[in-house]
VOPAGU-2260 file (C-alpha; in pm, 1 decimal, decimal comma):
REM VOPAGU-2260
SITE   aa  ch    i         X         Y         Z
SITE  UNK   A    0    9879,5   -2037,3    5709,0
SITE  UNK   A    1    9926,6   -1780,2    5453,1
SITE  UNK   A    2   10352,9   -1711,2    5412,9
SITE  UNK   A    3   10424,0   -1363,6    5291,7
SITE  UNK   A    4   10489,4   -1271,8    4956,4
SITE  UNK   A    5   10832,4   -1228,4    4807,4
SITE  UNK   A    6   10967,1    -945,4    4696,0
SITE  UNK   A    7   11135,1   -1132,4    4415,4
SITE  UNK   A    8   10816,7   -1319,6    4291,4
SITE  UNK   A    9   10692,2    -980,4    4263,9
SITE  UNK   A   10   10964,8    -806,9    4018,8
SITE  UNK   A   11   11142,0    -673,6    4284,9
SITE  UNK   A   12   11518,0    -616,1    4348,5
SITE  UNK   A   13   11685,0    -495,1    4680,1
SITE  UNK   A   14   12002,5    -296,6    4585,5
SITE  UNK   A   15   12296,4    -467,6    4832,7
SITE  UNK   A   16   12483,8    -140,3    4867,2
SITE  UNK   A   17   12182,8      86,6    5031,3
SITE  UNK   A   18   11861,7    -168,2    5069,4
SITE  UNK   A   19   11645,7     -13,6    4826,9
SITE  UNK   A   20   11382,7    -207,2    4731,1
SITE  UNK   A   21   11345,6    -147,8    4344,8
SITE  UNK   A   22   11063,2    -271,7    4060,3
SITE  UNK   A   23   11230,1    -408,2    3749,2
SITE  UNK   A   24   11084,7    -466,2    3420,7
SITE  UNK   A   25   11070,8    -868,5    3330,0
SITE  UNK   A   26   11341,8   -1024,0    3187,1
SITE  UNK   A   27   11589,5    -773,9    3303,6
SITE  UNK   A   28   11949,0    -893,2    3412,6
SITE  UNK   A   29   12076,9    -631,8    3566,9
SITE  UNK   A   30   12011,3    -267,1    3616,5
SITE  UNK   A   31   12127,3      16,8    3837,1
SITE  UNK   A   32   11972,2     156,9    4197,4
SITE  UNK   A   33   11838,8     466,0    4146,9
SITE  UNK   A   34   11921,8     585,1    4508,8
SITE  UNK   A   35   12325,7     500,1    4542,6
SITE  UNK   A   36   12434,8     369,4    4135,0
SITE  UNK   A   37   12545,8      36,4    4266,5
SITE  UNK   A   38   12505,3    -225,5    4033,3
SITE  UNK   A   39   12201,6    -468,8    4099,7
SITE  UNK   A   40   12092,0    -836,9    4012,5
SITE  UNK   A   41   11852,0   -1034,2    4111,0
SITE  UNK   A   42   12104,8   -1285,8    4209,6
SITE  UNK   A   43   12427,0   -1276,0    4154,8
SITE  UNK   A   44   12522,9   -1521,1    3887,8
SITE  UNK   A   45   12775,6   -1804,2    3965,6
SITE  UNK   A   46   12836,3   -1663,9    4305,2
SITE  UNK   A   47   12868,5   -1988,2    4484,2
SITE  UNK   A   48   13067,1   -2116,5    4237,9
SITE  UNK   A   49   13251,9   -1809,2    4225,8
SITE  UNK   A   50   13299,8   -1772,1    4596,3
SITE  UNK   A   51   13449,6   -2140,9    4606,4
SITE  UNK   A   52   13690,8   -2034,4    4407,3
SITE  UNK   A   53   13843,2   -1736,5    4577,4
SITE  UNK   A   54   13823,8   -1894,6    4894,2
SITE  UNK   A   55   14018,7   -2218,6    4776,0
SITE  UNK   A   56   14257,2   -1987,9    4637,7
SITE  UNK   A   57   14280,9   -1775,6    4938,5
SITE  UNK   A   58   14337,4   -2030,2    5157,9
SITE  UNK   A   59   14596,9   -2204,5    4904,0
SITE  UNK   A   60   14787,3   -1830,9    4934,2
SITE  UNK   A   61   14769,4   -1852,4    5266,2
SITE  UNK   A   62   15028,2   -2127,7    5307,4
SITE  UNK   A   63   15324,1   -1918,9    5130,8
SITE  UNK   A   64   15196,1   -1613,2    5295,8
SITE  UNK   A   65   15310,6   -1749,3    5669,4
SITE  UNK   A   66   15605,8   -2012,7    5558,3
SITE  UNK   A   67   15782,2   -1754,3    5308,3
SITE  UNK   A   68   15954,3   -1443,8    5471,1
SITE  UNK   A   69   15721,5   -1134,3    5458,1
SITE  UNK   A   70   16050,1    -952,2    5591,7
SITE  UNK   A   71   16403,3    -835,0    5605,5
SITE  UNK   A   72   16580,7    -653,1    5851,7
SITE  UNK   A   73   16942,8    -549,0    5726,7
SITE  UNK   A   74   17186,4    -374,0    5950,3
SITE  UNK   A   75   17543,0    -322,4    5923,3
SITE  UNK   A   76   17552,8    -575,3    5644,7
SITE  UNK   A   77   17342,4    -861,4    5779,5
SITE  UNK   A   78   17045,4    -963,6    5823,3
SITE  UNK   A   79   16763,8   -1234,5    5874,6
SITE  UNK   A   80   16409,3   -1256,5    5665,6
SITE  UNK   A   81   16121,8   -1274,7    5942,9
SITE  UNK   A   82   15801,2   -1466,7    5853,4
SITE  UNK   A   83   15516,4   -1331,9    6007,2
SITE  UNK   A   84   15530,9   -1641,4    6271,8
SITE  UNK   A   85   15823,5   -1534,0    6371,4
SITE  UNK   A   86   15786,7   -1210,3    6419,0
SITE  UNK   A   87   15521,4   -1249,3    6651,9
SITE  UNK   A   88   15732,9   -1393,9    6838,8
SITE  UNK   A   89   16009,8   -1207,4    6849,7
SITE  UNK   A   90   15778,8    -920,5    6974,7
SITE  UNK   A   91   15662,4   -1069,9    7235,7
SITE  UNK   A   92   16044,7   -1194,0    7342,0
SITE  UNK   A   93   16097,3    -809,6    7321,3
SITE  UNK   A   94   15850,4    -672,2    7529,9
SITE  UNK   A   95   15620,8    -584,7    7318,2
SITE  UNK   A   96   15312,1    -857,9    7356,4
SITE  UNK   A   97   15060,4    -553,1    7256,0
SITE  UNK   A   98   15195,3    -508,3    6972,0
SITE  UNK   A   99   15284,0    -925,8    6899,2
SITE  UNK   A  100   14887,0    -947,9    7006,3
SITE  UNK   A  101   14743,0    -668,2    6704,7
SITE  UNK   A  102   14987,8    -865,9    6476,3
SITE  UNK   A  103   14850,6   -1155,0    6537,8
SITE  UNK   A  104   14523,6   -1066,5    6512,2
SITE  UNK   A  105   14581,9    -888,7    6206,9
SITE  UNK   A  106   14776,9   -1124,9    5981,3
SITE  UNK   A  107   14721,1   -1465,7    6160,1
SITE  UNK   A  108   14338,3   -1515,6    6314,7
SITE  UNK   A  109   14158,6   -1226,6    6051,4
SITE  UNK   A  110   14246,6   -1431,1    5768,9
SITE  UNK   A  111   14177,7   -1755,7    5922,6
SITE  UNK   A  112   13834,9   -1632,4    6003,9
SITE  UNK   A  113   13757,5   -1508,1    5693,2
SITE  UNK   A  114   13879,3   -1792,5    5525,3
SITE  UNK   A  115   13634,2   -2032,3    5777,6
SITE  UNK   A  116   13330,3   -1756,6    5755,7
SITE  UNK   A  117   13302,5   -1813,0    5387,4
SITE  UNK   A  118   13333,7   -2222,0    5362,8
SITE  UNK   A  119   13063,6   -2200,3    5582,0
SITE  UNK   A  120   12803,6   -1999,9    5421,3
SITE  UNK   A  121   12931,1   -2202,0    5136,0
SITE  UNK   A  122   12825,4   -2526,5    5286,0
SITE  UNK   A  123   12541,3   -2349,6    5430,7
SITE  UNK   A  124   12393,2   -2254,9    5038,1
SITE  UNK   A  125   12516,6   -2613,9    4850,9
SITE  UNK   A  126   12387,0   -2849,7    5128,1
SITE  UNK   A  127   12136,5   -2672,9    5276,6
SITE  UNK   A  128   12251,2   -2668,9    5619,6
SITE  UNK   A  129   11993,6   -2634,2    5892,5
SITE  UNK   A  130   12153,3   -2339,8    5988,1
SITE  UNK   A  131   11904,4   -2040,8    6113,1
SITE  UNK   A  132   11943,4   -1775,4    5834,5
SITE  UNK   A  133   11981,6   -1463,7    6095,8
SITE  UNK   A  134   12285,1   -1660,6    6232,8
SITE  UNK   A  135   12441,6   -1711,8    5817,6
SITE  UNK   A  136   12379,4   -1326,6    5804,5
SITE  UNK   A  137   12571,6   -1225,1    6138,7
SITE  UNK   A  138   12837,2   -1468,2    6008,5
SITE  UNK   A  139   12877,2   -1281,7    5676,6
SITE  UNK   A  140   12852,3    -960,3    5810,5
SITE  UNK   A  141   13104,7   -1025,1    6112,0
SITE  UNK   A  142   13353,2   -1133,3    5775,2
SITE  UNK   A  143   13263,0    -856,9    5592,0
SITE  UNK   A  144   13400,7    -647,4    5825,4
SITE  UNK   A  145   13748,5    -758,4    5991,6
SITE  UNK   A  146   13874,2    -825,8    5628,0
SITE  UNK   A  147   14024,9    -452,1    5661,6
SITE  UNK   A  148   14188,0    -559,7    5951,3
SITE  UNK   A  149   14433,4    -775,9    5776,8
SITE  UNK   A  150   14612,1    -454,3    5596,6
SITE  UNK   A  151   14772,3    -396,7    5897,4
SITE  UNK   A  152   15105,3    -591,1    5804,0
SITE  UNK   A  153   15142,1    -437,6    5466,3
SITE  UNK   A  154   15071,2    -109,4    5601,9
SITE  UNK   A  155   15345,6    -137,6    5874,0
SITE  UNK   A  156   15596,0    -330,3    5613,7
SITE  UNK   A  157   15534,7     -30,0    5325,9
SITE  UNK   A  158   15605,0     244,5    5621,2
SITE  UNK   A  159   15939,1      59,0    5742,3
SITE  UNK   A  160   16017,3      18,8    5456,1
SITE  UNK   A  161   15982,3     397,8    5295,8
SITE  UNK   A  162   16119,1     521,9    5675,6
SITE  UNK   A  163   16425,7     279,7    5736,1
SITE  UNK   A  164   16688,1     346,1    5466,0
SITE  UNK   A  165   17034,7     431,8    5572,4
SITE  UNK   A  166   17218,6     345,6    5278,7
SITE  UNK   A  167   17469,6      64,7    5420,1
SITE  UNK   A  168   17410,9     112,6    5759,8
SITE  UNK   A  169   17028,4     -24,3    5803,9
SITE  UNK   A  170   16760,7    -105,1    5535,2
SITE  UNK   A  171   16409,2    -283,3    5531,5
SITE  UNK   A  172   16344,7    -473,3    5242,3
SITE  UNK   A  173   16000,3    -668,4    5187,8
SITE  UNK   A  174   16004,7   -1054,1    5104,6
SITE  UNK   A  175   15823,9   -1314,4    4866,8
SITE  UNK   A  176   15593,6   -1368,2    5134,3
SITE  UNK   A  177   15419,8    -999,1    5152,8
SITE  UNK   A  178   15308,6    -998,8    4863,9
SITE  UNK   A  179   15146,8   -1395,5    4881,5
SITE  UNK   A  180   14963,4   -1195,7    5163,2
SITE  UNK   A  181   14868,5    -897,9    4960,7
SITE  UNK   A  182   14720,0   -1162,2    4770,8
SITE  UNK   A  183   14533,2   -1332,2    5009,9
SITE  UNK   A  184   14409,5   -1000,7    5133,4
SITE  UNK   A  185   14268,2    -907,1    4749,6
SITE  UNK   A  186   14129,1   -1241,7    4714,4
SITE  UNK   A  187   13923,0   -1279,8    5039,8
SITE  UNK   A  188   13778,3    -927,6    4967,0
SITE  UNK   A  189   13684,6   -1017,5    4604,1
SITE  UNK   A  190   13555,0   -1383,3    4740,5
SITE  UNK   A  191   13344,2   -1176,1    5040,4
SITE  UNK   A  192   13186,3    -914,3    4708,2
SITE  UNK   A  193   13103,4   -1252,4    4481,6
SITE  UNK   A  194   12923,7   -1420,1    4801,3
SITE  UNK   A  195   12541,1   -1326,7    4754,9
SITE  UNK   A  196   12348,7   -1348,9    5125,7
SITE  UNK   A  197   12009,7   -1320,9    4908,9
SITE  UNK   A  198   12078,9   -1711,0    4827,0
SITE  UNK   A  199   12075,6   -1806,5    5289,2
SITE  UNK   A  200   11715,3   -1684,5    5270,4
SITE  UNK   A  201   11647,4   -1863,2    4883,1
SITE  UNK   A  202   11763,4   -2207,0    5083,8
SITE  UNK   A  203   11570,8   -2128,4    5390,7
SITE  UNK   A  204   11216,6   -2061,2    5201,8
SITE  UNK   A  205   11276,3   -2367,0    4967,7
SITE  UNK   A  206   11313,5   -2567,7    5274,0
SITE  UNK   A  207   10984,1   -2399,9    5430,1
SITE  UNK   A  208   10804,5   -2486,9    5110,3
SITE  UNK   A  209   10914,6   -2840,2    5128,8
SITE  UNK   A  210   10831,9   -2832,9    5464,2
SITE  UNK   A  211   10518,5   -2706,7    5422,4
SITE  UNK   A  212   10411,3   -2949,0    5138,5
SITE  UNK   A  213   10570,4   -3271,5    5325,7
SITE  UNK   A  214   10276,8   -3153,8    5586,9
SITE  UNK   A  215    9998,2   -3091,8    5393,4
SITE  UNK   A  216    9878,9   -3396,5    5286,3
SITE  UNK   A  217    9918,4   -3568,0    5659,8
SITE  UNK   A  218    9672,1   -3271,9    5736,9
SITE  UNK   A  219    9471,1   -3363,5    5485,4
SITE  UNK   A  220    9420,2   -3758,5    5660,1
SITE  UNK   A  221    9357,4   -3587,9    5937,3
């Protein structure tokens, strides 16, 4: 059975930012899409590598991020930090479990996700997982898109903390552990850009081609 062609094979590029398919010259690196300006390769170079990386680093951050205090509450003098553990819980203790749900969501299981997404198409890409390629792409495109989620936290901490300043009387001041999640933030975002899909579909045709030649000479006994 005749397999169809690759666009590759073929000299051409598909642009990641708007799907244009694009004819490059041979022996070109990289080169720009003529439709949207984003910058295109034919594969991104050291992106698995890369992509390890950030996500061991990520999920390294993530440890300080929900053990150090991302928060402190001062009124009248006194205070205690919050980490973002606790003040989930102290939320829902309050009354307010929609709220202790978002953040949560947010700061807690987006991250987490994220973090899990990637070491799987990871694993998928370096040992070749027998993992259908369609389900790889709804994986990265399901991470792709909660990662803006997790800005909720620094978004609420950088309002309190502009809003709630009464001198001696009540103040918010942001802790060590903020900013280890600002980090984790940056880094899962940067980890999600290095990560190129193109390589799911490289593993899945080398394993049709093996495939395919494993079978051909047992046709050719027949």
């Amino acid at each position: 059975m005749n397999r169809p062609a690759r666009a590759l094979s073929h000299g051409f590029w598909t642009c990641l930012g708007c799907r244009q398919l694009v004819r490059v010259k041979p022996a070109t690196h990289t080169c720009f899409c003529p439709r949207c300006g984003a910058r295109m390769h034919g594969r991104v170079e050291a992106s698995l590598m890369l992509t390890w990386a950030l996500t061991i680093t990520g999920a390294l951050l993530l440890i300080p991020a929900n053990v150090l205090p991302v928060m402190t509450v001062i009124y009248l003098g006194a205070g205690d930090p919050s980490t973002i553990i606790s003040g989930v819980f102290e939320l829902y203790h309050a009354g307010f479990w929609g709220i202790a749900l978002i953040v949560f969501i947010a700061s807690i299981a987006v991250p987490v996700m994220k973090l899990v997404g990637l070491v799987i198409l990871c694993l998928v890409v370096q040992l070749r997982l027998n993992v259908p390629p369609r389900q790889s792409m709804r994986i990265y495109r399901v991470v792709s898109a909660i990662g803006r989620w997790s800005l909720l936290d620094l978004f609420m901490i950088s309002i309190l903390v502009a809003l709630v300043d009464m001198g001696a009387i009540a103040e918010v001041a942001a802790g060590p552990g903020s900013t280890a999640f600002a980090t984790v933030v940056i880094v899962t975002m940067f980890a999600v850009r290095a990560f190129d899909p193109r390589l799911v579909w490289d593993v899945y045709e080398s394993k049709k081609t093996e495939s395919a030649a494993q079978s051909a000479p047992s046709d050719q006994q027949l």
